[in-house]
C-alpha positions in Angstrom: -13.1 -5.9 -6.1 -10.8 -4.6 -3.2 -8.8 -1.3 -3.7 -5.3 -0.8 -2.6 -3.9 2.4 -2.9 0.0 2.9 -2.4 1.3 6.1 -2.0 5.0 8.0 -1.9 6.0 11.5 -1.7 5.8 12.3 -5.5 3.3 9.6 -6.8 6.9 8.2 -8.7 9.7 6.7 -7.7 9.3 4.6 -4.5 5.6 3.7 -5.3 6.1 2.3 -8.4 8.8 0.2 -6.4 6.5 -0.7 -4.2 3.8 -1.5 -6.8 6.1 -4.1 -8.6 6.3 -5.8 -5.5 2.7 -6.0 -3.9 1.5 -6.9 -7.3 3.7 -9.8 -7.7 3.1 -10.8 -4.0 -0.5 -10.9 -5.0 -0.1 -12.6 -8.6 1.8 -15.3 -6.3 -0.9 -15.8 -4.2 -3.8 -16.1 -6.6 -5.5 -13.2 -5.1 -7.2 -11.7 -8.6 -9.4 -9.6 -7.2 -7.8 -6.1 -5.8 -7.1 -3.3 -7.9 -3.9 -1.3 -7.1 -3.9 2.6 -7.6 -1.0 4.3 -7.2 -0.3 8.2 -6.1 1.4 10.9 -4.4 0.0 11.1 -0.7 -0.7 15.2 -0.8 -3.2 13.7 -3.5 -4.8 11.7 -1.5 -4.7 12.6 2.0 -8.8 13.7 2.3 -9.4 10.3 0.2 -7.9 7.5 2.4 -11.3 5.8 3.6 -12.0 5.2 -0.1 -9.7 2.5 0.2 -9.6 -0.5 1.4 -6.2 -0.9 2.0 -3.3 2.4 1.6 0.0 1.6 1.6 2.5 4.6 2.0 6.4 4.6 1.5 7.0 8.1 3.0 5.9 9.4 6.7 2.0 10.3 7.0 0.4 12.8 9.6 -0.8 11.2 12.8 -4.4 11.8 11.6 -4.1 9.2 9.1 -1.5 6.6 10.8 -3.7 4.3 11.8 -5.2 3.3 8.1 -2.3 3.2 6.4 0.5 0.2 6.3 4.0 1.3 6.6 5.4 0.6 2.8 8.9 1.1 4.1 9.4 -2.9 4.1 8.9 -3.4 0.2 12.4 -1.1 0.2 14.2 -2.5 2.2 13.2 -6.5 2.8 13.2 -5.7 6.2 9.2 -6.6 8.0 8.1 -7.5 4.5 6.3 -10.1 5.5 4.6 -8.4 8.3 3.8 -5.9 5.8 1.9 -8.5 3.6 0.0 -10.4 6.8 -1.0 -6.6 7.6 -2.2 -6.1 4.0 -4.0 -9.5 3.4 -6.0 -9.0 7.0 -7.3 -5.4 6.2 -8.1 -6.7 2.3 -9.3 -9.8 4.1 -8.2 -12.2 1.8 
């Protein structure tokens, strides 16, 4: 089972958004086996490599940049599918 965590500034509003989406995008593409957590990224931040995929909607520290997709695509249908080649290549489905 692959984890996917996707993250906003509150845990609320933008990542249940983005939850919606990913999850249909994966439903749609058969791919049963990734479990999607969902949080507020001040909850998370020391907890990142426990994923195997994070998706964030808000901006993340430099430290972190690198492992974590921009979610800012699922908002705006702009890159989206960039967004879900970059997801599907580090769940490696």
């Amino acid at each position: 089972m692959k984890t996917l965590l996707i993250v906003c500034g509150a845990g609320h509003a933008t990542s249940t958004i983005a939850v919606a989406k990913v999850q249909e995008w994966l439903n749609q593409n058969n791919y049963t086996d990734v479990k999607i957590y969902q949080s507020k990224l001040a909850d998370e931040l020391n907890k990142i490599d426990d994923y195997d995929a994070v998706i964030s909607t808000t901006i993340v520290a430099d430290s972190i940049k690198d492992k974590v997709i921009n979610g800012l695509p699922l908002l705006t249908g702009v890159g989206v599918d960039q967004l879900y080649a970059d997801l599907k290549e580090r769940l490696g489905l």
